[in-house]
C-alpha positions in Angstrom: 153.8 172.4 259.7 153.1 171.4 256.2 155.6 172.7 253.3 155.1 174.1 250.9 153.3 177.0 252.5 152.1 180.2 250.7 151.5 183.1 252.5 149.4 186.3 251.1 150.5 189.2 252.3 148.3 192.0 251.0 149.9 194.7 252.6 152.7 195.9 255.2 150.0 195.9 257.9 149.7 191.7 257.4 153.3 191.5 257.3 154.3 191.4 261.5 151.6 188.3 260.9 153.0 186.9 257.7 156.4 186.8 260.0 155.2 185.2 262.4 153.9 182.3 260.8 157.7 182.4 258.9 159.0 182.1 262.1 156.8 179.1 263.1 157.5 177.4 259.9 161.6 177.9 260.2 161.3 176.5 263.9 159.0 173.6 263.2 161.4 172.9 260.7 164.6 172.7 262.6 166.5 174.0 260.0 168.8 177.2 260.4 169.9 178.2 257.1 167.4 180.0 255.3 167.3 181.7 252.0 165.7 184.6 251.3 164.5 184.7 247.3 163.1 187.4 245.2 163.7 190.7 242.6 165.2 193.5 243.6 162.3 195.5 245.7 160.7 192.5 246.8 161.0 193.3 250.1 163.6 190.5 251.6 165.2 192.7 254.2 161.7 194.5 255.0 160.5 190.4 255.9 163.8 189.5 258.1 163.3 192.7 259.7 159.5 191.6 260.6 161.2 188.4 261.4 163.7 189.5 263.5 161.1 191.3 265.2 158.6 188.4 266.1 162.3 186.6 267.3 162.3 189.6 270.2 165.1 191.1 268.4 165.8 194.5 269.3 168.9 196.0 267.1 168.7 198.2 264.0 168.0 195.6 262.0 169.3 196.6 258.0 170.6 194.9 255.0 174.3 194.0 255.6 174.9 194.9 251.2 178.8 196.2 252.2 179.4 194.3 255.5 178.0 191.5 253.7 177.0 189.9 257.6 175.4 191.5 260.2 174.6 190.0 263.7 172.1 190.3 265.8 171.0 189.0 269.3 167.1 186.9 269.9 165.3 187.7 272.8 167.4 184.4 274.2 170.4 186.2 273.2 171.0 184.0 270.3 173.1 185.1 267.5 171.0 185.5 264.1 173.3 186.1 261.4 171.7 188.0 258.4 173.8 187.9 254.5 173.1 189.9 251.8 175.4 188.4 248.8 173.9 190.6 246.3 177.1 192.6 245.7 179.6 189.1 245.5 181.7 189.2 242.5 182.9 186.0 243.3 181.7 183.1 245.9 185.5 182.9 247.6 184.5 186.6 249.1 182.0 184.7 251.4 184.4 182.0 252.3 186.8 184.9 253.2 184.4 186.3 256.2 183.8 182.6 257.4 180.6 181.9 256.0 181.0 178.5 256.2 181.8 178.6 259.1 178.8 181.0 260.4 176.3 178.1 258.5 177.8 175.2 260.5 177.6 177.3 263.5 173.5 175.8 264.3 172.3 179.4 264.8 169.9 181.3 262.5 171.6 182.5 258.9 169.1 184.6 257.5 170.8 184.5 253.3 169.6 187.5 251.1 170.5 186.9 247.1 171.9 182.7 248.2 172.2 181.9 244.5 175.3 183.9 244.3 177.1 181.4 246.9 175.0 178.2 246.2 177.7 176.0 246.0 178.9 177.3 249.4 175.0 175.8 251.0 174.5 173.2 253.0 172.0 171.1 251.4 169.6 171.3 254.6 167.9 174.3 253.9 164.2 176.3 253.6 163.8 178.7 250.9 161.4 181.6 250.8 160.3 182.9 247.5 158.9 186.4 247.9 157.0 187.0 244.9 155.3 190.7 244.3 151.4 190.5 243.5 150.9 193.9 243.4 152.2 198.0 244.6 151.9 197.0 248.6 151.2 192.7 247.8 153.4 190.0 248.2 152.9 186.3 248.2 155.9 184.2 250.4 156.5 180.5 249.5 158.2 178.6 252.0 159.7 175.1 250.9 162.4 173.0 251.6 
């Protein structure tokens, strides 16, 4: 699959498609730490759970904001592991829970709000930019 790749999504009905081409584009890629970029509203954790979903993923899947990590099982029983740093005051709070060791792991790290622990990132990455287009729009660029 060719990146960059722009996705329209013109409304919550397209996004269970939008998702799954994510998902195709994060497993053609190999990679497993992905970050998950946009303002506050954009809809980040409404995409990974869409994600999730297309991945056979069948917990409550919800933005981690306090735990700052939640897990969650594939349908392979794979651990995803989704972030939300938005409330980090300081990047040693994420080396604290073993995020470092959760990205080295080679499963699925699913990073809401990465800037705030960029140092922390492996360099091997995809980012996905959601941008908002409109009330119920988005537009999602994937790159490396």
């Amino acid at each position: 699959m060719q990146l960059p790749l722009t996705i329209p999504v013109a409304s919550l009905a397209e996004l269970p498609a939008a998702a799954t081409r994510l998902h195709a584009a994060v497993a053609a890629s190999g990679r497993t730490i992905v970050e998950f970029e946009g303002e506050m509203g954009a809809g980040k954790t409404t995409l990974i759970k869409a994600l999730c979903a297309t991945m056979g993923v069948l917990d409550d899947v919800s933005s981690p904001t306090f735990a700052l990590v939640n897990e969650y099982r594939d349908a392979r029983d794979q651990p995803i592991y989704h972030f939300d740093f938005y409330r980090l005051d300081d990047p040693q709070e994420a080396v604290n829970i073993g995020a470092l060791e959760y990205f080295d792991s080679g499963y699925l790290c699913l990073i809401e709000w990465p800037s705030r622990v960029a140092a922390l990132l492996p360099p091997d990455r995809l980012l996905v930019t959601l941008t908002v287009t409109g009330p119920t729009s988005r537009e999602l660029r994937i790159e490396n």
